[in-house]
BADRENDO-779511 format. One record per residue: residue in one letter; y, z, x of N, C-alpha, C in turn. Coordinates in steps of 0.2 Angstrom, whole numbers, plus 5000, padded with zeros to 4 digits. Each point is the difference from the previous one (the first is absolute). Last residue first. Layout:
<tizas>
aYZXYZXYZX;...
</tizas>
This chain:
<tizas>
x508045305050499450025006499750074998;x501249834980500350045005499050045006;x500849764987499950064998500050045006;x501249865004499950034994499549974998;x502250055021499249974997499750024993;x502149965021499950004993499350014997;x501350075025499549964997499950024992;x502250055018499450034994499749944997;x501650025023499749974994499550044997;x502650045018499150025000499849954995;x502350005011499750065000499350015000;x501949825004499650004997499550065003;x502749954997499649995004499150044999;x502549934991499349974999499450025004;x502150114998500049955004499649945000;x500750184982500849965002499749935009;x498150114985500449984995500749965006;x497350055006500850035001500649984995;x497149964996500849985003500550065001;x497349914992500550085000500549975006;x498049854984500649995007500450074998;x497649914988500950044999500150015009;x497849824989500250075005500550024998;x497649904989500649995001500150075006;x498149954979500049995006501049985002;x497750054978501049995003500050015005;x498149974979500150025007500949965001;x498950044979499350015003500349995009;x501349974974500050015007499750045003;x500349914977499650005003500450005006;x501250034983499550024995499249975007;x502549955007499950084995499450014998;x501049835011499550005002499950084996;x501949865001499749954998498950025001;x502250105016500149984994499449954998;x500650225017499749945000500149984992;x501450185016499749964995499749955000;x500450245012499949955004499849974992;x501850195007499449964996500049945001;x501150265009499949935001499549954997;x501750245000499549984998500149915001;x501050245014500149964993499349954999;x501550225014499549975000500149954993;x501750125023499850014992499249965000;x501350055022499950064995499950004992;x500949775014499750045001500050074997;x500149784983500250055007499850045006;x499149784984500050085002500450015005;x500149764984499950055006500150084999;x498949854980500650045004500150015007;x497849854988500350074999500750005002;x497749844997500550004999500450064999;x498149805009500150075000500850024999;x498549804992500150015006500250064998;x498749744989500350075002500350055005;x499749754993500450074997499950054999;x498649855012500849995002500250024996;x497650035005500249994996500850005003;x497349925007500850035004500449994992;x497250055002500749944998500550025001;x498050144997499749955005500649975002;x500150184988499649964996499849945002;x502150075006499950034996499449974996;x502050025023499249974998499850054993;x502649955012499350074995499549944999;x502049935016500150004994499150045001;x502250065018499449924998499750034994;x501150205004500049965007499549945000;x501450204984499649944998500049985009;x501650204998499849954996499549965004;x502050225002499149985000499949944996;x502250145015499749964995499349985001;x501550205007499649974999500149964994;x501350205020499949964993499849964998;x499750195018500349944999499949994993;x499350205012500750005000500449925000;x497650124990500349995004500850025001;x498250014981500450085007500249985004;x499249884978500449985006500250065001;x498049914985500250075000500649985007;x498649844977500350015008500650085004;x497949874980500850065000500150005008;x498549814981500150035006500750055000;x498349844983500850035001499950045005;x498849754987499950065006500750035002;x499349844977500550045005499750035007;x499949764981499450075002500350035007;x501049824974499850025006499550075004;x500849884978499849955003500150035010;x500050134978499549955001500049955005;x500350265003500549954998499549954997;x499450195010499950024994500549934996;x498950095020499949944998500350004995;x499950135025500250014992499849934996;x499250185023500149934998500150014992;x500550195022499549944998500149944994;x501150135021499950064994499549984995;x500250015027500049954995499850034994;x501850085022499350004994499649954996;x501650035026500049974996499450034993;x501850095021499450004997500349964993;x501250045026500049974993499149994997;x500850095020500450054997500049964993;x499149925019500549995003500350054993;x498149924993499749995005500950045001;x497949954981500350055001500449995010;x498649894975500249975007500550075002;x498650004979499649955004500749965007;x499250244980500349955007500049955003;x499550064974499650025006500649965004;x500750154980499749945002499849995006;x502050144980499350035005499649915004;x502850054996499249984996499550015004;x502250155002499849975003499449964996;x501950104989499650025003499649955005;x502750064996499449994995499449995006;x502750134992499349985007499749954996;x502550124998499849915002499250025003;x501050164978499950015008500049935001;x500950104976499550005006500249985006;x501549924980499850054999499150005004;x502349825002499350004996499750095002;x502149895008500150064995499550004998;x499949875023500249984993500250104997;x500449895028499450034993500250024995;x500249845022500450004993499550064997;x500249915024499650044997500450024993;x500049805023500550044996499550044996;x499949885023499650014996500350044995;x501649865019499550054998499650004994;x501249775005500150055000499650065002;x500749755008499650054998500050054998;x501549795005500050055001499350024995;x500649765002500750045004500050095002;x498449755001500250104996500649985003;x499849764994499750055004500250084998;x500349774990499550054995499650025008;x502149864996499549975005499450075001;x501549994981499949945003499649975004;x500450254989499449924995500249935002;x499750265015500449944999499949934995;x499050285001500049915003500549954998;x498750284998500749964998499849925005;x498450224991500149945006500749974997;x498850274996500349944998500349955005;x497950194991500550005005500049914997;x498950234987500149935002500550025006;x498650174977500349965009500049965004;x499950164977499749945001500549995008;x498950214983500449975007499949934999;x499250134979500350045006500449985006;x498749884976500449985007500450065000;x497550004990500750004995500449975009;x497650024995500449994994500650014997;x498049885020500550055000500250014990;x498349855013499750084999500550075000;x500249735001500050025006499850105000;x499949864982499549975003500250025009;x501350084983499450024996499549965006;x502149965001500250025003499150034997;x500549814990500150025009500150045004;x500450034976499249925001499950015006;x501950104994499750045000499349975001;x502249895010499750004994499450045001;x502249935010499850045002499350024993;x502449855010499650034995499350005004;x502749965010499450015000499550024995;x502649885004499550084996499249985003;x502949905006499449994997499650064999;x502849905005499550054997499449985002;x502349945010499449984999499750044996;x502449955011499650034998499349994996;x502149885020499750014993499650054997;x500949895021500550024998499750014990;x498849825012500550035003500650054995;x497449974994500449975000500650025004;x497450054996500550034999500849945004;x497250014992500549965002500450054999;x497650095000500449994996500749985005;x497350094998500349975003500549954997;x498250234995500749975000500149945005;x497850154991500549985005500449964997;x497450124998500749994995500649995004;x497550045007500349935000500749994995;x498550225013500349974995500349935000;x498550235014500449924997499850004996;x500150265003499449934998500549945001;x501150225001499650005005499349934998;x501850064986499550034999499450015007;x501149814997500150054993499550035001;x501249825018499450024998500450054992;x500649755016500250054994499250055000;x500949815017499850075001499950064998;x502149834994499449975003499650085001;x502249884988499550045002499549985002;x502549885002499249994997499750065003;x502349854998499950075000499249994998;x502049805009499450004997499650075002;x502749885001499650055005499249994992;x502549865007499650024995499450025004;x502650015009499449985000499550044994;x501950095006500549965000499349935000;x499950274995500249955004500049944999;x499550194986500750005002500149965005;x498050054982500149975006500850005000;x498150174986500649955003500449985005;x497950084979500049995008500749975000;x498250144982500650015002500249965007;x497650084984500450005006500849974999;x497950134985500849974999499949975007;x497850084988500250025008500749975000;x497950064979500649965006500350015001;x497450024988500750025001500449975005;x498050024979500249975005500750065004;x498650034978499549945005500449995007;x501150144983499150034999499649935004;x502550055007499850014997499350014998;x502650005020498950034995500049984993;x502049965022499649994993499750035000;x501950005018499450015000499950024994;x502249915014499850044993499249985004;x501549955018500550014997499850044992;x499549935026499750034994500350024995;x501049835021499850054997499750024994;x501249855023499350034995499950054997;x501849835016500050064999499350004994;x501549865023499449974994499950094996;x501449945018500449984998499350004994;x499550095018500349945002500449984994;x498450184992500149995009500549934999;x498650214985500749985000500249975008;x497950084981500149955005500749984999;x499150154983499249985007500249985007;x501450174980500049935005499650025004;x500050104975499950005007500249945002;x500850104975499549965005500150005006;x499550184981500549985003499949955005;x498850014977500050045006500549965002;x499149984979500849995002499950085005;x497949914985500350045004500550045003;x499149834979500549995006500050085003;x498049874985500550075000500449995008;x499049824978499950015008500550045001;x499649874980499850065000499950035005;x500549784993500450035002500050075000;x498349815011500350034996500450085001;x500649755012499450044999500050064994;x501549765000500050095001499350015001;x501849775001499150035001500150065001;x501849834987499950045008499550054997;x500849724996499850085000499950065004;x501249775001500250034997499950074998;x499149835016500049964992500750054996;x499150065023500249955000500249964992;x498950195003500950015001500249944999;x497350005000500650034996500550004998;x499049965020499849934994500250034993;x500150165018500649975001500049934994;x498050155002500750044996500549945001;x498149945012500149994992500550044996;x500050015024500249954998499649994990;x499750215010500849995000500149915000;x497750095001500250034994500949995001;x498649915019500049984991500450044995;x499950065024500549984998500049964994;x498050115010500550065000500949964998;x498349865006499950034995500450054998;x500649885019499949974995499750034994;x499850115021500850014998500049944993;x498050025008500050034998500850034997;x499649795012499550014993500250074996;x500849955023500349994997499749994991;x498650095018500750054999500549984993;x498249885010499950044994500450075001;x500549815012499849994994499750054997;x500450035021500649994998500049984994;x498250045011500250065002500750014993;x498849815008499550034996500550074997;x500749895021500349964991499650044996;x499350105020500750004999500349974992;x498049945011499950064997500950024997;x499649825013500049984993499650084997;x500850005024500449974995499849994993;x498550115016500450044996500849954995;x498249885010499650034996500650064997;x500549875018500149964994499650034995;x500250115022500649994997500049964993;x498050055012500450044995500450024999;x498549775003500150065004500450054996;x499249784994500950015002499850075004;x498649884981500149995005500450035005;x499450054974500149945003499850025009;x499550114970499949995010500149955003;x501250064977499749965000499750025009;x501350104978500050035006499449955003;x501249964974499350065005500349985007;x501950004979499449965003499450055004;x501450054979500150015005499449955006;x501749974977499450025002500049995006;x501450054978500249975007499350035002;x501349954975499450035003500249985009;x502149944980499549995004499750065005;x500950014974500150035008499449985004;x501449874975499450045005500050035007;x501649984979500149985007499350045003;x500949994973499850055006500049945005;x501749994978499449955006500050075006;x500750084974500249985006499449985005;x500750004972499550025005500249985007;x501750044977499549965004499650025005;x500450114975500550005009499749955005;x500049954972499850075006500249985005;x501749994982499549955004499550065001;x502050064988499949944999499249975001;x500550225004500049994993500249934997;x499650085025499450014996500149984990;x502249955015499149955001499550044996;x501850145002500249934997499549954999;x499750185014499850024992500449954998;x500349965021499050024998500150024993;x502149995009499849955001499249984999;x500950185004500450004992499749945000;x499450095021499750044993500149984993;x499749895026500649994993499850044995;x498449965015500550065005500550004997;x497549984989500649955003500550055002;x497650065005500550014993500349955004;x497350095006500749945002500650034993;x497750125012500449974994500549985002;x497450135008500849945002500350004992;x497850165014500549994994500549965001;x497450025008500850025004500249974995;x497450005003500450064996500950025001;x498049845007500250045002500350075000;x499149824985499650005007500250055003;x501249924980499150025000499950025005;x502750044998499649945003499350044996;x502050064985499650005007499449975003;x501549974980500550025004499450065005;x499849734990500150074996500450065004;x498849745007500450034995499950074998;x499349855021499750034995500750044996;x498749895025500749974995499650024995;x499650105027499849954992500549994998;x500250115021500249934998499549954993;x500350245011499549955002499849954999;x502250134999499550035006499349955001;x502049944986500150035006499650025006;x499749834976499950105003500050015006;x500749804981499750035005500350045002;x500449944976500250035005499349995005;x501049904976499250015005500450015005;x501350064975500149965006499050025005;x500650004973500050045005499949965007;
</tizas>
């Protein structure tokens, strides 16, 4: 039996569902006659997985410079862990592709109920066109079809961005090549693991807005509107606010702190809910590195979604290597404006709590 790495949390494990997780993979050869030929001569050869390089996010380091060079490098901060999360959110389609590549072709499971809704167009401008084309379910997961094509005469770069579900960020995003004059697919997944720790249980709305770019000199070409996809999933799009003490409330943006999780081994959570009634959209991270215990730790750092405006979502501050004693935490989160950077406010990290 072939050792499959696993899309979503990247162990390696034979059988026909990940241990850790619980996501279902299977590969078959894409020659059917040509597979039962081989299974009754050979076994089927095992296909080279391709590891999916991890991308780490630096810290946020106080320099000198006044506040044009403080919002510059907040800015990058801003840009890598954008690009991280579109990174994640694109492992599971570069190990499918380590698949193709060889010959196989990667199915999730094939037990997954096609909807065969009618498909919407998200996005028809300048010659580039998007569309929702199917929506899956099944008992852990779901997915979202996309559909892109390019009729002009340059290679253009499509990427979600601003996703919520539900009214909660979300980090599930798309960012995908489309080629001149070409059509493109790709999918969104959507796994019930995550949506259970965003306190949702099924996907109602998801909504996003789309950035086109130029993949040469990878300027906008165009911004879309906020689009509102809502599924065939049966109920309503609410979810609850998490209860938690307030600890930053300023310009229409309240922050919670929901409190601390350990339950990993090799790490210790602080999880925070952010409440955006503004009218801007946010990014929040890590600002210089977490005192933990007297001692400046550098892997740690704060990590969530940008939030929309009119939505809310969760942000965790990790510290790694301290699970089993953490006696103090000390640090600060940078509240940004997401399109200008322009720097909103800080929530001081502390721990134990005042």
């Amino acid at each position: 039996m072939a050792t499959i790495e696993c899309p979503v949390c990247g162990m390696t494990y034979t059988g026909k569902r990940c241990p850790v997780c619980g996501a279902k993979v299977k590969i078959r050869y894409r020659q059917e006659a040509e597979a039962q030929s081989q299974a009754q001569a050979a076994p089927m050869p095992e296909p080279e997985i391709h590891e999916v390089p991890t991308q780490t996010v630096p810290q946020l380091k106080k320099k000198s410079g006044g506040k044009r060079t403080a919002a510059a490098l907040m800015a990058s901060i801003c840009v890598v862990i954008a690009a991280s999360i579109v990174g994640i959110a694109g492992s599971f389609n570069r190990v499918r592709h380590s698949y193709e590549e060889q010959g196989y072709e990667f199915v999730m499971d094939p037990d997954m109920t096609d909807y065969e809704i009618d498909p919407e167009t998200v996005y028809d401008a300048d010659g580039v066109k998007v569309e929702i084309q199917h929506y899956l379910r099944n008992d852990y997961m779901t997915e979202i079809h996309f559909q892109m094509t390019n009729d002009t005469d340059h290679d253009v770069r499509v990427s979600s961005e601003l996703a919520t579900i539900d009214g909660v960020a979300s980090d599930r995003t798309f960012y995908t090549l489309v080629g001149a004059h070409e059509t493109v697919d790709d999918v969104i997944y959507i796994f019930d693991n995550d949506l259970a720790e965003m306190g949702l249980s099924d996907v109602h709305e998801f909504a996003f807005q789309l950035r086109v770019r130029d993949d040469e000199t990878y300027e906008d070409l165009d911004v879309s509107e906020r689009y509102v996809f809502k599924t065939p999933a049966e109920g309503s799009a609410q979810h609850a606010v998490p209860e938690g003490t307030v600890v930053y409330e300023k310009d229409g943006i309240r922050i919670r702190r929901i409190g601390t999780q350990s339950e990993e081994e090799d790490r210790f959570v602080m999880r925070y809910y952010v409440e955006n009634d503004s009218d801007r959209d946010l990014c929040i991270f890590s600002q210089g590195s977490l005192t933990v215990n007297g001692e400046e730790v550098d892997s740690s750092y704060a990590y969530g979604p940008d939030i929309p405006a009119g939505s809310g979502g969760f942000i965790d501050v990790v510290v790694y290597d301290y699970t089993r004693d953490v006696r103090s935490l000390e640090g600060t989160m940078a509240i940004m404006e997401k399109d200008t950077w322009e720097d909103i406010g800080q929530l001081s990290i502390e721990y134990p709590y005042e």
